[in-house]
C-alpha positions as CSV (number, residue, x, y, z in Angstrom):
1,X,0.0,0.0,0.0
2,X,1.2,3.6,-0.8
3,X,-1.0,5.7,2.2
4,X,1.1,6.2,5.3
5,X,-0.9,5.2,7.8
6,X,0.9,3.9,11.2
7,X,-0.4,1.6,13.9
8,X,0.9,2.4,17.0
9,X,0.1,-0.7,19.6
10,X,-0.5,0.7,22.8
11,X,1.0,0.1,26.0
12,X,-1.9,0.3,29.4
13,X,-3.4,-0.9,31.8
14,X,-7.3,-1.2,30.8
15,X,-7.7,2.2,32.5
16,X,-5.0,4.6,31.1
17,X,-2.4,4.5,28.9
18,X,1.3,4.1,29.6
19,X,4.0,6.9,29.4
20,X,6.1,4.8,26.8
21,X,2.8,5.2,24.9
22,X,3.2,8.3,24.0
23,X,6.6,8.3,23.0
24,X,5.8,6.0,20.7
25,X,3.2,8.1,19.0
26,X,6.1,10.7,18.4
27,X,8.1,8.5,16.4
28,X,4.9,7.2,14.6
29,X,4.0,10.9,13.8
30,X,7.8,11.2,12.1
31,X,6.7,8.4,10.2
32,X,4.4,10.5,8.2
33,X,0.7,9.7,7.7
34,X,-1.6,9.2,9.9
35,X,-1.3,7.7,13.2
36,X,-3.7,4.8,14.9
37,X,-4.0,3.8,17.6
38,X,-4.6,0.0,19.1
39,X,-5.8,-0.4,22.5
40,X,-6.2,-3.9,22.7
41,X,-7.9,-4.8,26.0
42,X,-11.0,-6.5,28.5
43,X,-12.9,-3.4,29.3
44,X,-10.5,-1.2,28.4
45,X,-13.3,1.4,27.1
46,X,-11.1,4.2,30.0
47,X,-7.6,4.0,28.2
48,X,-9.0,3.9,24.3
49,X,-10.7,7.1,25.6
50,X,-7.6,8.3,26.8
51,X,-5.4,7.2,23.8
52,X,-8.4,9.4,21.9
53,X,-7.0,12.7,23.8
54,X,-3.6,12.3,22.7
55,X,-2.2,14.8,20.5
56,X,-1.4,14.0,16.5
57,X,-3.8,10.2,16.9
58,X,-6.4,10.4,14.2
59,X,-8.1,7.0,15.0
60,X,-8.4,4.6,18.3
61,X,-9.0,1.6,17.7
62,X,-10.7,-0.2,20.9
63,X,-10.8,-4.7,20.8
64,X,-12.2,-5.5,23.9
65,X,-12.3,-9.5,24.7
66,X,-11.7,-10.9,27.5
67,X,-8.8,-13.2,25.7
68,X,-6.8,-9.9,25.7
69,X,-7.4,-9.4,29.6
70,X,-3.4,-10.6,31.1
71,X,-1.8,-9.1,27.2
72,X,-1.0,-12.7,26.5
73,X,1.5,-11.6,23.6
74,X,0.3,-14.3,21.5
75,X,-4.0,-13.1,21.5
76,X,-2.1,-9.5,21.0
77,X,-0.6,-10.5,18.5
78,X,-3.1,-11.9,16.7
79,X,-5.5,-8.8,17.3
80,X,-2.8,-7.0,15.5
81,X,-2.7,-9.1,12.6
82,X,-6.6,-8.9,12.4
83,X,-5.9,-5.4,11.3
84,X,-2.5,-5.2,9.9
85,X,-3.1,-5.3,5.8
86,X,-4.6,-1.2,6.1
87,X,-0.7,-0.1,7.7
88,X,2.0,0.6,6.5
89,X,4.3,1.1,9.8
90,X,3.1,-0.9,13.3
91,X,5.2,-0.2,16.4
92,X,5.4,-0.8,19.5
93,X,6.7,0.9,22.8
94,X,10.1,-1.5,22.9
95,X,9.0,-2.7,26.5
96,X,8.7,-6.0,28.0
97,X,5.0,-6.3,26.4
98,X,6.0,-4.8,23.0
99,X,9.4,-6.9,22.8
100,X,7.1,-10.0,23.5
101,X,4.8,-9.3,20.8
102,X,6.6,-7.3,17.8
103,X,8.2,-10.0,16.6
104,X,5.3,-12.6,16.5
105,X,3.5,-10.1,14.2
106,X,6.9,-9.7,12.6
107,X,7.0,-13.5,11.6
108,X,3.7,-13.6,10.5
109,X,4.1,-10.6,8.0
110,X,7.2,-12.6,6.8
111,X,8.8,-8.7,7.5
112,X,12.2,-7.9,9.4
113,X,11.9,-6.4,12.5
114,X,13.2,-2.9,13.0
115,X,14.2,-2.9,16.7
116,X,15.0,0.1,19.2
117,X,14.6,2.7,17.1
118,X,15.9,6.2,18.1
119,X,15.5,8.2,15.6
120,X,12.9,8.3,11.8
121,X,15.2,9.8,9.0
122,X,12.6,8.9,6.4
123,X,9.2,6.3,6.4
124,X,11.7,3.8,5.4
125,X,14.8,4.6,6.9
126,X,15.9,4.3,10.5
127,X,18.7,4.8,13.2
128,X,19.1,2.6,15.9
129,X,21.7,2.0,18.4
130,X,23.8,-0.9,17.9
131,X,26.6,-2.6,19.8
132,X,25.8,-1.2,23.5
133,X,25.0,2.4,21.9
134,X,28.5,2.7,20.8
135,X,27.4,2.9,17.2
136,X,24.0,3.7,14.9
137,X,23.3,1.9,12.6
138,X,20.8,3.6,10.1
139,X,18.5,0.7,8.8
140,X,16.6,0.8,5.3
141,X,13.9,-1.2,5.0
142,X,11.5,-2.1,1.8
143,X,9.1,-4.1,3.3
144,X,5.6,-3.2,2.6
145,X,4.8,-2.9,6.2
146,X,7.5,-1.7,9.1
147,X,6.9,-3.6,12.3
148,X,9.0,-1.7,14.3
149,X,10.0,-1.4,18.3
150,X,10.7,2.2,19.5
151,X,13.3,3.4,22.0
152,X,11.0,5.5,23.9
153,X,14.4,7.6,25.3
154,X,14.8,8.5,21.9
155,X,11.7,10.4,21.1
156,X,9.4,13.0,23.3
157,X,6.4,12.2,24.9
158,X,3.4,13.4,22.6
159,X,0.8,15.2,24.4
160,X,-2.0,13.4,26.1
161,X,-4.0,16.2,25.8
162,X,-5.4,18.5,22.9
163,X,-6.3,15.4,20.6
164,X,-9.9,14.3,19.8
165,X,-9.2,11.2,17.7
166,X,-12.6,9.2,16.9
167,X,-13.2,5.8,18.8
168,X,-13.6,2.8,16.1
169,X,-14.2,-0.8,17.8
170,X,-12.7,-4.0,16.2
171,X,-13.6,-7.4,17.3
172,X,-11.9,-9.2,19.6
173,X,-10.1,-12.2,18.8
174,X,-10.7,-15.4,20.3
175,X,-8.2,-16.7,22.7
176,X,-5.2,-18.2,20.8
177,X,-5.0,-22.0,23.3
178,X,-1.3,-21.2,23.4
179,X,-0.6,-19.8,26.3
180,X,-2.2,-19.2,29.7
181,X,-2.2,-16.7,32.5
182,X,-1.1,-18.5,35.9
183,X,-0.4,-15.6,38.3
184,X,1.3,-12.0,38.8
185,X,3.4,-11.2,41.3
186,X,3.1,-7.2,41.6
187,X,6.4,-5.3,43.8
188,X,4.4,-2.4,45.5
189,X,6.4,0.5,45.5
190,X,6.2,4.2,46.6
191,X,9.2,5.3,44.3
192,X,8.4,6.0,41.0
193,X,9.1,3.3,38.2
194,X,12.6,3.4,36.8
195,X,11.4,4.1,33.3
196,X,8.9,7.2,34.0
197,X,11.4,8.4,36.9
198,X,12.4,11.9,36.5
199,X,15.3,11.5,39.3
200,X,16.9,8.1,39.5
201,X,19.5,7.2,42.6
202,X,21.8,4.1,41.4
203,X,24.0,1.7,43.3
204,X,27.0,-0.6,42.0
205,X,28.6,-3.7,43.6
206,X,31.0,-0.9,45.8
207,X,28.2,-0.9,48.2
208,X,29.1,-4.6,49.3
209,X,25.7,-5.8,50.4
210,X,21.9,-5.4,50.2
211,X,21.8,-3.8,53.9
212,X,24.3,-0.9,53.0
213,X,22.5,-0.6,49.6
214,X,19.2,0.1,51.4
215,X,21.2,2.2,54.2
216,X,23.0,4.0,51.8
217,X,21.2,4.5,48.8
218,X,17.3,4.4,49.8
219,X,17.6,7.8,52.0
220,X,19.1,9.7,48.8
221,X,16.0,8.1,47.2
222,X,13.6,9.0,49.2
223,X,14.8,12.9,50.1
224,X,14.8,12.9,46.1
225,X,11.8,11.7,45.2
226,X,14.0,9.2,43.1
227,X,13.6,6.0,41.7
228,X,16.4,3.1,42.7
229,X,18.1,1.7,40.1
230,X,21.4,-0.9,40.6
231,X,23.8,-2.3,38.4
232,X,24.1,-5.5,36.7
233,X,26.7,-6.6,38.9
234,X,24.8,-5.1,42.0
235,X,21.8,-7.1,41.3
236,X,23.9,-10.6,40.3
237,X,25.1,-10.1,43.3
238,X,21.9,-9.9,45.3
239,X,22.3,-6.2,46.5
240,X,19.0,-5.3,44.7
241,X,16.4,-6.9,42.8
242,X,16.4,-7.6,39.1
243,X,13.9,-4.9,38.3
244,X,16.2,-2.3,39.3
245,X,18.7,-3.1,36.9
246,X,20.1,-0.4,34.3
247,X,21.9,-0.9,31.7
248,X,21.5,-3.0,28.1
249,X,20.2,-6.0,29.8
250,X,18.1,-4.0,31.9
251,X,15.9,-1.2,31.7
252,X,17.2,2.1,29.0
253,X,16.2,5.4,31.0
254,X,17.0,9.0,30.4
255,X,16.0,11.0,33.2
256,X,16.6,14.3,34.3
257,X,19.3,13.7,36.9
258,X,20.9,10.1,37.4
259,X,23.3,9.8,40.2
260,X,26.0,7.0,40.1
261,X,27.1,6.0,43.1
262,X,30.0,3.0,43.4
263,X,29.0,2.1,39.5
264,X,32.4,2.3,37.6
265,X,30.6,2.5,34.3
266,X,30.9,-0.8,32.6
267,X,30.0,-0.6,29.2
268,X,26.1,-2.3,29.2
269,X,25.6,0.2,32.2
270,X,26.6,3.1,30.4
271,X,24.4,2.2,27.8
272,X,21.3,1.9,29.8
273,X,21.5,5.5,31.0
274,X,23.9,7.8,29.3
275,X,21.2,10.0,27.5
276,X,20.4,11.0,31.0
277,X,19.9,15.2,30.5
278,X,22.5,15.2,34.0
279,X,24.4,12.5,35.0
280,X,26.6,12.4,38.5
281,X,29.1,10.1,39.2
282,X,30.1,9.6,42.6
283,X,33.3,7.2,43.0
284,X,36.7,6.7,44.9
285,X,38.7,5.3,41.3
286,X,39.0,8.5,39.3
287,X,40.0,5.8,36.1
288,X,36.5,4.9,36.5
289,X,34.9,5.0,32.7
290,X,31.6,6.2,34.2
291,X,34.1,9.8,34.9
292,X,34.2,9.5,30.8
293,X,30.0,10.7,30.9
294,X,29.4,12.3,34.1
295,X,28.4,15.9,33.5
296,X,29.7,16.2,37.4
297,X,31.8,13.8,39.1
298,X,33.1,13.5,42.9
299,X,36.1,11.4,43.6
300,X,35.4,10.2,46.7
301,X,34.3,7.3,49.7
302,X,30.5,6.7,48.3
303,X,30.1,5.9,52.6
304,X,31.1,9.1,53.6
305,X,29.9,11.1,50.2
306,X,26.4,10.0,49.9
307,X,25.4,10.6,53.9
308,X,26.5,13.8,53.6
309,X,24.8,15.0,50.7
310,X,21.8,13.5,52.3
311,X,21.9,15.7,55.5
312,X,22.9,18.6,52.9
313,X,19.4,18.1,51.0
């Protein structure tokens, strides 16, 4: 097809739509075309009116069944497929949920996925960052539809206000047999998540154990209003948890301010967070590579630094 029209799949939960949403409609709207909307959902009549509102979406379209209750990637999928042939770009926030499905629909285009965009030079050309974001690779690609996953760090947060898209329901697919919700475990927490977090407060493997990591690093957190992130070889360790962890085999964020604190900066770290707008390193080795993107760094005893700075805040 020669319209640009794009799909953007949308990230929520049933009653509002997720920030890395939004972000996605930004790199959709650099696409060219028009921009959809998917909210794929059980009762999810609260977030399609919500993905209505945001600015540049000309069309929401709203499948409610109740196979697409748990976003079993394989019924989203499959919703996305129902309406695939009248796009010429689909993308996806590149999340855990969008990572899960992109590449099913993918498959079943017999397409290449584009992955981790960060930036839309043309409808069918695209950067992304490749090896640990220490080169871009600009991608062409002449499929006749672009199933993409978007970097949301790479692209601005569309408005979620000012739009007035019309609300167009599709219907529901029927639940796929392949896979089936067991359980959720949910981690209550009063931070803000790591990926919407304007501060973040991480620790490395310097802090030596999970009670100084809480001692230390939770108070900063907390006088902040930060979220707590860790790295890799913090949480291998078993200082933090696994859904702290920055870096490429964690979460990507780019927050305001992102304070380093006993992290020397390996390189899947650095990648994870070094389009931070302000990034401060605190650490005793002034070799370490996380010096190399620090916009301030102390040299100095993270034990003594960190305590103080609290009682200075």
């Amino acid at each position: 097809m020669t319209a640009l029209v794009s799909l953007v799949v949308a990230e929520h939960d049933h009653a509002s739509i997720k920030p890395a949403t939004l972000n996605t409609v930004t790199a959709a709207l650099a696409c060219g075309g028009e921009v959809h909307v998917l909210v794929a959902g059980a009762n999810a009549a609260e977030a399609a009116k919500a993905a209505a509102q945001i600015a540049g979406v000309t069309k929401v379209i709203a499948a409610d069944s109740p196979s697409l209750a748990e976003n079993l990637a394989e019924n989203v999928a499959a919703q996305v497929l129902a309406i695939a042939s009248n796009y010429s770009h689909i993308l996806f926030p590149s999340t855990a949920n969008g990572k899960n499905v992109a590449p099913r629909v993918a498959a079943k285009l017999d397409v290449a996925q584009i992955s981790d965009i960060t930036k839309v030079d043309s409808p069918d050309t695209f950067e992304r960052p490749i090896y640990a974001g220490n080169a871009i690779a600009t991608v062409q690609s002449s499929d006749a539809t672009k199933v993409i996953t978007v970097r949301t760090t790479g692209f601005d947060a569309a408005s979620a206000t000012g739009g007035s898209a019309a609300i167009e329901t599709a219907e529901g697919v029927a639940d796929s047999g392949k896979s089936a919700f067991v359980g959720r475990e949910v981690t209550k927490s009063e931070r803000p998540e790591l990926t919407a977090a304007k501060i973040i407060v991480s620790g490395g493997r310097a802090l030596g154990s999970a009670e100084k990591f809480t001692e230390v690093m939770a108070p900063l957190a907390d006088k902040l209003n930060a979220g707590l992130g860790a790295s890799r070889a913090a949480v291998d360790a078993g200082y933090a948890p696994n859904d702290w962890q920055v870096g490429q085999t964690g979460k990507i964020v780019a927050p305001q301010l992102y304070i380093a604190a006993g992290i020397s900066g390996a390189i899947q770290h650095l990648a994870g967070m070094k389009d931070s707008k302000v990034i401060v390193a605190i650490n005793k080795d002034e070799e370490a590579p996380i010096f190399s993107v620090a916009d301030y760094g102390l040299v100095a005893d993270l034990f003594v630094a960190v305590p103080e700075l609290v009682k200075a805040l």
